[in-house]
N, C-alpha and C positions, 0 to 999 in steps of 0.2 A: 504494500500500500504506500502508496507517494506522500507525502507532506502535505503538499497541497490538497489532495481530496482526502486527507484524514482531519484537517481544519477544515473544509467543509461540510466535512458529518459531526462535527463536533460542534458548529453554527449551527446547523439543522437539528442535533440536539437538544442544545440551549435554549433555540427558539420553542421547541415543540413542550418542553419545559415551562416557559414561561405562559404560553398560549394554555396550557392546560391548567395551573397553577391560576389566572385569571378567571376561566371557567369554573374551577373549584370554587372560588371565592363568592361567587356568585350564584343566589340563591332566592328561588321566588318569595315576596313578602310573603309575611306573618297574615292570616285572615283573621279579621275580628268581627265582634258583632257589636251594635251600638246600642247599649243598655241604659235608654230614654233620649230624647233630644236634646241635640248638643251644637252648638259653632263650632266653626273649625276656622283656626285663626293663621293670617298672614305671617305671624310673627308668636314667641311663645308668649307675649304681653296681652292681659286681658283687652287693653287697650287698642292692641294694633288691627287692622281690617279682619274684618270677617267675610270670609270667601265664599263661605258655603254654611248650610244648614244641614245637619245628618239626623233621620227620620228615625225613632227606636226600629230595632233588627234589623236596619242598614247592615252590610256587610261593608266592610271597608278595608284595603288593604293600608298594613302599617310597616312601614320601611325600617324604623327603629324608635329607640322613647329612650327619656335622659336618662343617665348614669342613676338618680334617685328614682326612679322608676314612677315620677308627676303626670310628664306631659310627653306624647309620643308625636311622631310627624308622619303625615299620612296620606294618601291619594285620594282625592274624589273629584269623577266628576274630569279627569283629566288637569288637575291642579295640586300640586304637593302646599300643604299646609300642617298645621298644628292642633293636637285635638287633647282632651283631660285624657289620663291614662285610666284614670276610675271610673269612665263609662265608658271602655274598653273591654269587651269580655272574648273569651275562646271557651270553649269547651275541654274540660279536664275529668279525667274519672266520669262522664257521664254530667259533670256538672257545670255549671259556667263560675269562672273563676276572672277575676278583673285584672286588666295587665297590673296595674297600680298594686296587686299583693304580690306580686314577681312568683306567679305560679313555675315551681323547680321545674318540672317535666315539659316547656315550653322555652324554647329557645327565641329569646328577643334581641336582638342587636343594638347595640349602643350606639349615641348619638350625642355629638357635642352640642354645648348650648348655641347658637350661630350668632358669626363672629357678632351682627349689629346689637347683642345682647349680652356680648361677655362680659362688658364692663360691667353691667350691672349689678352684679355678684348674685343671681340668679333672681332677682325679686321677679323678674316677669313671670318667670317661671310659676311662681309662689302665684301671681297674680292671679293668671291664666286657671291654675288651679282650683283655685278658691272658687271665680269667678263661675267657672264652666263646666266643674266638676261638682262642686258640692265638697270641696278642698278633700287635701293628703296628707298625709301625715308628714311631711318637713314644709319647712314654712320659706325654705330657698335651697337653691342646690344644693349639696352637700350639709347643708343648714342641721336643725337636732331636728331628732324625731318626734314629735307632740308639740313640735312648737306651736303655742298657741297665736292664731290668728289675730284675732279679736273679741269684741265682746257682744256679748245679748245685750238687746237695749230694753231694758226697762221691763213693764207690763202694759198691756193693752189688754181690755176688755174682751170679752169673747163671745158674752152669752153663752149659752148650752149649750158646751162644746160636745158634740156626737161624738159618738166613736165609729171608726169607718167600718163598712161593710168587712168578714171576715175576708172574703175575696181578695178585693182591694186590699186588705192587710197582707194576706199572703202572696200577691202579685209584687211588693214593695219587698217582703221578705226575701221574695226568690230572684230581686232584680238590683242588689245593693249597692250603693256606692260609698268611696272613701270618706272616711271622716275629716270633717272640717273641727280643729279646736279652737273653740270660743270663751272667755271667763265669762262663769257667772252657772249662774244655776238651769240648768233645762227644763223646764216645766210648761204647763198650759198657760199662756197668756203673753210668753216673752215674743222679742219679736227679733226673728234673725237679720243683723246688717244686711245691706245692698253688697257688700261683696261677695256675699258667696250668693250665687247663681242657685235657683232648683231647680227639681228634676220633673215635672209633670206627670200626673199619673193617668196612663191613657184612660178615658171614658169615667172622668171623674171630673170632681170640683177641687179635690185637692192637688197639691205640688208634694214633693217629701226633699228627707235629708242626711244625713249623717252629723249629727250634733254634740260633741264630746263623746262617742261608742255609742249614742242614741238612736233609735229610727226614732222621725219625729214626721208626722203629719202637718204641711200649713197650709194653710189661708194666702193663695200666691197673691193676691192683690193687698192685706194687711203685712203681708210676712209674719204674720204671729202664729204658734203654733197652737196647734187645737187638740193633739195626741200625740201622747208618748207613748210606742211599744214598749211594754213590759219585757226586762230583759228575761230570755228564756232559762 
């Protein structure tokens, strides 16, 4: 074998190496399902444009979600944007599990905060969260776990606060999102800040939440809550 055509099978190696090596790396998205109505945002800040609306049981592919596992970026629609990881679900064991819990048995790809948001030391992130999720449990990237958001305001009146249909209890049950923490006590009457975004509850009058580890039932046009699920 001559020199010259043994550096040419050995370029043709290298190449066929790297060419493969590329394609290994490359792997169809993650498919979720969208567990209630949710924005999908231009950027991870609650603030930044909203692209798109995604319908509950949308299926939506998701390219990756941050290091904290908040907020993921995702496709619809023929548009990549930003969506809560906690109304993100996959099916696990038979169950739907939310990306936002980082179920083990489901491989999610990580994803930097982008560059227009690095400086901010992840609050969009937080933002984003709070706002469109029904918040997560860190309150900025890398940030502590349980950081607490903000507070319940006060009390508001409620009148006879019902208790929701069984159904409707168990459809909220089976459809959960991340906790938002808030100071202050969870009870019938308080009324949850404008930053955390709810969840709407299909073919109902109520919205719901995750309120300190609470399911809580509200009043989407008072934001006051009208029922607390009994922990199990």
């Amino acid at each position: 074998m001559t020199r010259k055509f043994a550096t040419i099978l050995a370029a043709a190696a290298s190449t066929t190496m790297i060419a493969g090596t590329a394609f290994a790396e490359t792997s169809p998205p993650l498919m979720a399902t969208a567990q209630g109505e949710f924005d999908i945002h231009a950027g991870i800040e609650a603030s930044s444009k909203t692209i798109a609306t995604v319908s509950d049981g949308t299926i939506v592919p998701v390219e990756g979600c941050l290091p904290d596992g908040t907020i993921c970026q995702v496709t619809f629609d023929g548009m990549n944007g930003y969506a809560p990881a906690g109304q993100l679900g996959v099916m696990v064991d038979g169950q739907m599990a939310l990306l936002s819990t980082g179920p083990q048995s489901v491989t999610v790809n990580q994803i930097q905060v982008p560059g227009d948001n690095a400086s901010k030391d992840g609050q969009g992130a937080a933002a984003l969260t709070g706002a469109a999720a029904g918040g997560a449990a860190g309150a900025a990237v890398g940030g502590p776990v349980g950081a607490v958001l903000g507070a319940l305001i006060g009390s508001a009146g409620v009148g006879a606060a019902a208790k929701p249909e069984p159904t409707t209890i168990t459809w909220v049950e089976k459809h959960p999102v991340a906790p938002v923490y808030l100071d202050g006590e969870v009870a019938t009457g308080k009324v949850i800040p404008d930053m955390v975004t709810l969840t709407p509850v299909p073919d109902s009058t109520y919205a719901y939440g995750n309120i300190n580890d609470n399911t809580v039932f509200v009043n989407p046009d008072s934001r006051t809550i009208v029922y607390v699920v009994p922990a199990s």
